[in-house]
C-alpha positions in Angstrom: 66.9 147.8 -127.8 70.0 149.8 -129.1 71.7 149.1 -132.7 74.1 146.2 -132.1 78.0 147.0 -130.6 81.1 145.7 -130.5 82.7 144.7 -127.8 85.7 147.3 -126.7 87.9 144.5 -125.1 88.1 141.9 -127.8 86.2 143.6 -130.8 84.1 140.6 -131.1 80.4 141.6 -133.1 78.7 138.9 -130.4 78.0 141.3 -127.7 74.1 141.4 -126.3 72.6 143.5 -124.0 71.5 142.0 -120.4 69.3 145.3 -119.2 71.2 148.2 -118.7 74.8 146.2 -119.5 76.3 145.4 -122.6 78.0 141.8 -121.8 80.7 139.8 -124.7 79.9 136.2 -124.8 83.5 135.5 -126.0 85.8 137.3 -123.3 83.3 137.6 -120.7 83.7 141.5 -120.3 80.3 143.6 -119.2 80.0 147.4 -120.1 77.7 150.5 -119.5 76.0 151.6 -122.8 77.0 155.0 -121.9 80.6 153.6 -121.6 80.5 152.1 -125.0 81.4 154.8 -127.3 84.6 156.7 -125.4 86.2 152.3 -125.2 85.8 152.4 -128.3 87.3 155.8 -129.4 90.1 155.6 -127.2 92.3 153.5 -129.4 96.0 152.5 -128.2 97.6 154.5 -125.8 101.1 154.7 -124.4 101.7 154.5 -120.5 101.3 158.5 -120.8 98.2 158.2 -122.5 99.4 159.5 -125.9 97.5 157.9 -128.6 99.4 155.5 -130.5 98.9 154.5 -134.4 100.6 152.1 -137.0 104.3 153.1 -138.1 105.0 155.0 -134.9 108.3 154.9 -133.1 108.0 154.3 -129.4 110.7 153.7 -126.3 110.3 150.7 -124.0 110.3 151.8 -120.6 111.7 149.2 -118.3 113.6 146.1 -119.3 111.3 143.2 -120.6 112.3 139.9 -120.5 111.6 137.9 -123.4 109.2 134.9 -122.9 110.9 131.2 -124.0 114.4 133.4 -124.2 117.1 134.2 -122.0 117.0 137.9 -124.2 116.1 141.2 -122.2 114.8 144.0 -124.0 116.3 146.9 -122.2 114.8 149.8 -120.9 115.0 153.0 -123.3 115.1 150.7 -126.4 113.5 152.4 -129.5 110.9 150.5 -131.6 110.6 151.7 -135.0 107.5 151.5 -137.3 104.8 149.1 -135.0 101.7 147.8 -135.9 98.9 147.7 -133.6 96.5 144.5 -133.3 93.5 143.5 -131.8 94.6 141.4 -128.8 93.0 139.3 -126.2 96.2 139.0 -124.2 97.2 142.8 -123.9 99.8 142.2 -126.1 98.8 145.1 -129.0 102.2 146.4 -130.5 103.7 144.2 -133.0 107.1 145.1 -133.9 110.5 144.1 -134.7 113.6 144.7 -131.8 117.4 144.8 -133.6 118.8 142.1 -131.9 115.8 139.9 -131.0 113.5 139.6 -133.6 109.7 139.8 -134.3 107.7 139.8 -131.1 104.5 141.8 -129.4 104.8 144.0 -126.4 101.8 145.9 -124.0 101.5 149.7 -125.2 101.5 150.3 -120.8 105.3 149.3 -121.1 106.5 151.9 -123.7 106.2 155.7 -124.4 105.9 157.1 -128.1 109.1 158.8 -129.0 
């Protein structure tokens, strides 16, 4: 058996190996040992695929409407200095909008500027 590994969905330390799969109790997601290490090293990435880290500036692509709001975050909006977070939802860029406040958005509906 293999050192332990982390799960590259949720980050959860839980993960055990069923034969030649790596499986997270937690969220349920089931990974290829030789799949492990590139999930891992990916990081965040942008809907181009550009890697993404804390304090970047990115551009929402399409107009998002804001959940329990009547707000719309518009398409070609820039987001200044976000954080990235370990999300079970998809939801990995914290940030601040002008306008609307804290909130989290999916790093597949913005580009880095």
């Amino acid at each position: 058996m293999t050192e332990p590994m982390t799960c590259p969905n949720c980050q959860s330390e839980h993960a055990y190996q069923d034969r030649d799969l790596w499986v997270c109790p937690e969220c349920a997601h089931e990974w290829s040992d030789a799949a492990a290490p590139v999930a891992q090293e990916a990081g965040v990435r942008d809907a181009h695929g550009n890697v993404l880290s804390d304090g970047d500036s990115v551009i929402v692509m399409k107009d998002l409407k804001v959940k329990g709001s009547s707000s719309v975050v518009k398409g070609g909006t820039k987001v200044r200095n976000i954080r990235l977070q370990d999300a079970t939802d998809g939801h990995n860029i914290a940030c601040k909008i002008d306008g609307i406040g804290a909130m989290n958005l999916k790093s597949e509906f913005v580009k880095k500027a």
